[in-house]
Backbone as a ProteinNet text record, in pm:
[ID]
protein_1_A
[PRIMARY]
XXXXXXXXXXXXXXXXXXXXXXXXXXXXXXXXXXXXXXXXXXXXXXXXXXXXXXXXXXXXXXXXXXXXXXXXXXXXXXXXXXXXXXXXXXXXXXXXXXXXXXXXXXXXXXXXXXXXXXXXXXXXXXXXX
[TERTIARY]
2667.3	2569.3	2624.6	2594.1	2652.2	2483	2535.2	2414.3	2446.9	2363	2427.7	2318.2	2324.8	2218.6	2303.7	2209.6	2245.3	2399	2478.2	2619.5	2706.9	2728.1	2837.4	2872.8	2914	2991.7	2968.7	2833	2782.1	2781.5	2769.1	2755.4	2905.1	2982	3139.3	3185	3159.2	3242.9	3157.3	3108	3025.8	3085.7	3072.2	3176.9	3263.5	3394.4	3525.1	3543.3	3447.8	3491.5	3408	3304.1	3238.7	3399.3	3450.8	3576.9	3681.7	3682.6	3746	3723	3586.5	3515.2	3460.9	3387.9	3321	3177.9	3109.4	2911.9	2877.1	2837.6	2789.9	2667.5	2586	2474.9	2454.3	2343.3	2377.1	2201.8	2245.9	2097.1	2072.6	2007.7	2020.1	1953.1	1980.8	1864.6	1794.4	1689.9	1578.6	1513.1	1558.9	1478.3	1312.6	1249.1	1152.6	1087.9	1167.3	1137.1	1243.5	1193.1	1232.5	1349.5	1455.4	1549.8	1432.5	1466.3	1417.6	1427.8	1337.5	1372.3	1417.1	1416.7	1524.5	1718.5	1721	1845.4	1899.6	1753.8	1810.4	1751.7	1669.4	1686	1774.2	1873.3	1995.3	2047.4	2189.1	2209.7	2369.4	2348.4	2469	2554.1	2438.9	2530.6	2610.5	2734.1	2797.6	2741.5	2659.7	2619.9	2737.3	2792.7	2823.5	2774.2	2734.8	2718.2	2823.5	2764.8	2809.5	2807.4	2893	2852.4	2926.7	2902.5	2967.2	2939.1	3068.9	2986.7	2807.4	2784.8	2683.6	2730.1	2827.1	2872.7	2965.2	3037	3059.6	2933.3	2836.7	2696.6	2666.4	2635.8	2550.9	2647.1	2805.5	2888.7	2866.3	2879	2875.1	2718	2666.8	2462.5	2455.4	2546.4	2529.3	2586.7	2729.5	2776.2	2711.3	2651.4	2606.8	2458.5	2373.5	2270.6	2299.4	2426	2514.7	2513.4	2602.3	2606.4	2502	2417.1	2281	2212.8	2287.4	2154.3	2028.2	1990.1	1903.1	1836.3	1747.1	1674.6	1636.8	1687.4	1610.8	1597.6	1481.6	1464.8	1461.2	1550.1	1449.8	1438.6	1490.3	1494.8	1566	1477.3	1587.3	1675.3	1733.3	1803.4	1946.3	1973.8	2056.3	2067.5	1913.8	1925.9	2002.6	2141.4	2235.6	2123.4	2033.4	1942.2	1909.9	1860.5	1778.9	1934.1	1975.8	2093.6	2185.8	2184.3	2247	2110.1	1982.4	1945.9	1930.4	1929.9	1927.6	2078.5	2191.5	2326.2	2276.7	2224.6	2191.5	2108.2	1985.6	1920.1	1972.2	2068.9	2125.5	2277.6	2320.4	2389.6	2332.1	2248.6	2087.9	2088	2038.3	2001.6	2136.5	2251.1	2357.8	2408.5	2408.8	2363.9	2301.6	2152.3	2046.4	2065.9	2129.1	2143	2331.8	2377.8	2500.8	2617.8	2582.6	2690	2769.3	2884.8	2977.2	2998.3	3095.6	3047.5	3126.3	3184.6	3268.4	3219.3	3340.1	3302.2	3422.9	3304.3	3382.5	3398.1	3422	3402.5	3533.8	3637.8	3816	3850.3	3792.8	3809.2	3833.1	3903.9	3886.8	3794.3	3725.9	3686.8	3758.7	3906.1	4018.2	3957.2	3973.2	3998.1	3880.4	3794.3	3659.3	3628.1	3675.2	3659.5	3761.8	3914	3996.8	3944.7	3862.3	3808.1	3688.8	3620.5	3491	3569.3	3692.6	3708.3	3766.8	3863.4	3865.9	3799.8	3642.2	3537.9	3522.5	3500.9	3483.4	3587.8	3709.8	3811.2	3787.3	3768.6	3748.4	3572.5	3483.7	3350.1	3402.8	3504.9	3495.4	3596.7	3721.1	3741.9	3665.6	3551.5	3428.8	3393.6	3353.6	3291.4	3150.5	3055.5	2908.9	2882.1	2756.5	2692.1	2569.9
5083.9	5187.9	5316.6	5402.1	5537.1	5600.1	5718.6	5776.8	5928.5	6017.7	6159.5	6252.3	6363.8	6448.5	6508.5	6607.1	6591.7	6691.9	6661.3	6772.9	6709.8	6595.4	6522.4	6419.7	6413.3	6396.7	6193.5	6140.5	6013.3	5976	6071.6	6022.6	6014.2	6082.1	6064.1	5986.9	5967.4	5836.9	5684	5683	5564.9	5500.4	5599.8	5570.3	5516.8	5605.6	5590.1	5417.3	5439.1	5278	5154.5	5180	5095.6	5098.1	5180.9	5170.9	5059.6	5052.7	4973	4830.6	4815.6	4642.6	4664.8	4774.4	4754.7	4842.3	4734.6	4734.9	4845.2	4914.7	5049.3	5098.3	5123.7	5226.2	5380.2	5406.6	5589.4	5610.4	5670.4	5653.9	5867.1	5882.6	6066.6	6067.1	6081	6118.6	6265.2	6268.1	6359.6	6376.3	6485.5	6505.3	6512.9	6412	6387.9	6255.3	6196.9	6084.4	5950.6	5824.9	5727.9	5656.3	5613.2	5609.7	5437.7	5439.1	5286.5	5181.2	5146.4	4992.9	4868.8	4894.7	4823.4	4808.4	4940.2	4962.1	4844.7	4858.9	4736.4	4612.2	4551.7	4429.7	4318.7	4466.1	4381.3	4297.5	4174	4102.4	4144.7	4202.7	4238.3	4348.3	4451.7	4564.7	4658.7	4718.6	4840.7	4943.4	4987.7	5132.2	5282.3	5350.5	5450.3	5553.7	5693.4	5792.7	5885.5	5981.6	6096.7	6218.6	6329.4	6480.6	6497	6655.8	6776.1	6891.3	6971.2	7120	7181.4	7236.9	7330.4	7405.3	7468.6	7589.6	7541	7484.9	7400.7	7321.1	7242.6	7240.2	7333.2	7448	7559.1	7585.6	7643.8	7648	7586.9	7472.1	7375.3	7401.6	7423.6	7423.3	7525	7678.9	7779.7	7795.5	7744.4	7716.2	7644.1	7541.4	7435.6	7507.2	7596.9	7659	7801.6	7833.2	7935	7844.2	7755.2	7697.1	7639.8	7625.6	7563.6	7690.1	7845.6	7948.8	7948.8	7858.4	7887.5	7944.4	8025	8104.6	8013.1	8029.6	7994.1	8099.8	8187	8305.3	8209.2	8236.9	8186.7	8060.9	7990.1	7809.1	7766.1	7662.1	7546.9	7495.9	7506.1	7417.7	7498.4	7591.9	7646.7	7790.8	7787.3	7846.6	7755.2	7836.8	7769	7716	7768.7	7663	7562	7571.9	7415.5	7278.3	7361.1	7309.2	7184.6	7296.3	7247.4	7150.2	7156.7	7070.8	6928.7	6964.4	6836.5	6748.1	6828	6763.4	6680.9	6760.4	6697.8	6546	6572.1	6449.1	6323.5	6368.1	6281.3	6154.9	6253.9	6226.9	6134.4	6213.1	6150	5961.8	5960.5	5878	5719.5	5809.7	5702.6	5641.1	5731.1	5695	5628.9	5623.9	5529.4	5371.2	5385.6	5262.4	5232.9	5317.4	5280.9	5260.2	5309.3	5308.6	5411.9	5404.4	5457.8	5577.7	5711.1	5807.3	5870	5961.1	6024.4	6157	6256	6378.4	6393.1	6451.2	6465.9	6612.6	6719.2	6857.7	6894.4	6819.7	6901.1	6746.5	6644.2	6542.8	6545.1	6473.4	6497.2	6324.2	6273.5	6199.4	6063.2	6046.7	5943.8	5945	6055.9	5995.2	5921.5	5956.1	5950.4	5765.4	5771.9	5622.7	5539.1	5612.8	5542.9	5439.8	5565.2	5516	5427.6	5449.2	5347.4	5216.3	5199.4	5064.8	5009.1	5069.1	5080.7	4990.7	5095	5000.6	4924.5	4867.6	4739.2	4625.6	4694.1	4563	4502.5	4616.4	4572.5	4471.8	4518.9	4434.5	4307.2	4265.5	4178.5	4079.9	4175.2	4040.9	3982.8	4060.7	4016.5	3903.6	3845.9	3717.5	3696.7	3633.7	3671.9	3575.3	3668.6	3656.5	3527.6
4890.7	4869.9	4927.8	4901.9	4892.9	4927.4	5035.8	5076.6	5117.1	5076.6	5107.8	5052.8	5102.8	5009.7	4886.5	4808.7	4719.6	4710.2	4601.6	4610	4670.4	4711.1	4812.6	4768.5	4629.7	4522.1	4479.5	4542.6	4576.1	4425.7	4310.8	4149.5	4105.6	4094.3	4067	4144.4	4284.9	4378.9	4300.3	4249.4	4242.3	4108.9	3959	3890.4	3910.4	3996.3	4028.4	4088.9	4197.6	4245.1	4136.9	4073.6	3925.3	3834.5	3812.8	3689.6	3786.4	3897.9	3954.3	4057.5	3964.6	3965.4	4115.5	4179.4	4280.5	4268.8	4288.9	4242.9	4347.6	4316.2	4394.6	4361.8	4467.7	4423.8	4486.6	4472.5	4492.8	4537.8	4675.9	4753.4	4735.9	4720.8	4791.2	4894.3	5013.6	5103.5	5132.2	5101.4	5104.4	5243	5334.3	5431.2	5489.5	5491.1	5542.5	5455.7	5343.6	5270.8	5304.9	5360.7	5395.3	5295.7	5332.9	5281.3	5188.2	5101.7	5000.1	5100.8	5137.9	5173.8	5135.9	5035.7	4911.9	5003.4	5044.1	5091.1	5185.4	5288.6	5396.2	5375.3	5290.3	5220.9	5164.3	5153.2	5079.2	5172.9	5087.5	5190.2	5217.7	5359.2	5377.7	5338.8	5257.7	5190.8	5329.2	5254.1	5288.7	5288.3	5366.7	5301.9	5371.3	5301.5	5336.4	5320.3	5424.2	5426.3	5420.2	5286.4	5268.9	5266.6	5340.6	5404.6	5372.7	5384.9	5364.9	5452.4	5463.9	5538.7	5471.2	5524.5	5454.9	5370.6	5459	5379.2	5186.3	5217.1	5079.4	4995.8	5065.2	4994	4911.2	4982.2	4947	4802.3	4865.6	4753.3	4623	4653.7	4512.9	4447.4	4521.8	4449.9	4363.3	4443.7	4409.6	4230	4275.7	4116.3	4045.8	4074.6	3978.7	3869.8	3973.5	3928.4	3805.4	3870.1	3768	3616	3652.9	3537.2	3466.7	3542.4	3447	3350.7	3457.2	3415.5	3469.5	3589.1	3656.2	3745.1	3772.5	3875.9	4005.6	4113.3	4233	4374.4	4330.3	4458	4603.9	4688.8	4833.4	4828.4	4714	4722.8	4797.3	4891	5024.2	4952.8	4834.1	4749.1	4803.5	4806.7	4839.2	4968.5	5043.8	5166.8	5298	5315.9	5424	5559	5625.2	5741.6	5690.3	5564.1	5512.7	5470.4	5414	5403.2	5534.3	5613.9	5767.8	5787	5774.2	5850	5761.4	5633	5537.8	5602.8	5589	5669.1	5766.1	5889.6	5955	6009.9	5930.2	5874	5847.4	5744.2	5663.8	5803.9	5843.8	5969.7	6078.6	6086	6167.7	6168.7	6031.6	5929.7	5952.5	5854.2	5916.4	6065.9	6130.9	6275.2	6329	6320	6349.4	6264.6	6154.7	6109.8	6097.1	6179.2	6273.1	6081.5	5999.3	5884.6	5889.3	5886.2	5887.7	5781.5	5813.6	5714.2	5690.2	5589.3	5522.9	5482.9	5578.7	5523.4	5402.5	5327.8	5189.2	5179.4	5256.2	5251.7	5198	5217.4	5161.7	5075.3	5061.7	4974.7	4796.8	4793.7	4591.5	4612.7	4491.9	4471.2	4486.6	4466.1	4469.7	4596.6	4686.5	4854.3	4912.1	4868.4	4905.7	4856.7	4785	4713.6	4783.9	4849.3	4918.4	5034.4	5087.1	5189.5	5220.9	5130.3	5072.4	5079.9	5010.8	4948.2	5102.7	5167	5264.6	5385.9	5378.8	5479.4	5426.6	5282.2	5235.7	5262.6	5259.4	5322.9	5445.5	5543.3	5666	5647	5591.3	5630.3	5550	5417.9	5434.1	5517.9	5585.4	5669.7	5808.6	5801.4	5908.7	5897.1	5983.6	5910	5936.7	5840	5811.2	5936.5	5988.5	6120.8	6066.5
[MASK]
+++++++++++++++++++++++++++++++++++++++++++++++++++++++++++++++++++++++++++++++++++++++++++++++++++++++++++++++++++++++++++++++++

C-alpha cells in the first residue's frame, strides 16, 4: 500500500510496480480524515508512505491546475502553509503506525518503486510473527 497526499507520485508508482507483478494499492491521505481501516485489516500489508517537499507539492499542483485550465483563488490545494501541514500529517500518520517512508521530492518514479520493492524484500525475509 502506498500512502501520501495528493502529488507524490502514489498513482504512477503503483502502475510501475503492478507492470512488474507486485499488488499495490494507493491510499491518499487527507488531513483530518482517518486513513480506511481497511488499510490495517489487511494481513500483513507493506504499507509505504509517501512525501514530498511542500515546496515541489505546491510546484507540481500549480502546473497540474495550469494544465487543466483551472481557477483556484486562495485554494489550500496549493497554499504552501496548508500544504506543509498536509506533509506533515501525512508524516505524522506513517510514524504513528511506524511504516516506513520515502521522500520522493528529487525521485523519478523507477526510484521510488526501487525502493518500495526494496522494503518488500526485506519484510519478506521476516518471518511472520
Amino acid at each position: 500500500m502506498l500512502v501520501g497526499v495528493s502529488r507524490t507520485s502514489k498513482t504512477p508508482t503503483s502502475i510501475y510496480l503492478a507492470n512488474r507483478g507486485v499488488k499495490t494499492g494507493n491510499v491518499p491521505v487527507v488531513p483530518g480524515v482517518e486513513v480506511s481501516r481497511h488499510v490495517e485489516e489487511l494481513s500483513r500489508p507493506l504499507v509505504v508512505g509517501l512525501y514530498a517537499s511542500p515546496e515541489r507539492i505546491v510546484q507540481i499542483r500549480q502546473n497540474r491546475l495550469l494544465g487543466l485550465r483551472a481557477h483556484h483563488d486562495g485554494d489550500q490545494y496549493i497554499d504552501r502553509k496548508a500544504v506543509a501541514e498536509e506533509v506533515a500529517f501525512s508524516r505524522k500518520l506513517c510514524a504513528r503506525h511506524n511504516w516506513p517512508s520515502i521522500d520522493v521530492t528529487r525521485r523519478s518514479i523507477e526510484e521510488t518503486a526501487a525502493a518500495v520493492m526494496s522494503f518488500l524484500a526485506e519484510r519478506r525475509r521476516q518471518p511472520v510473527a
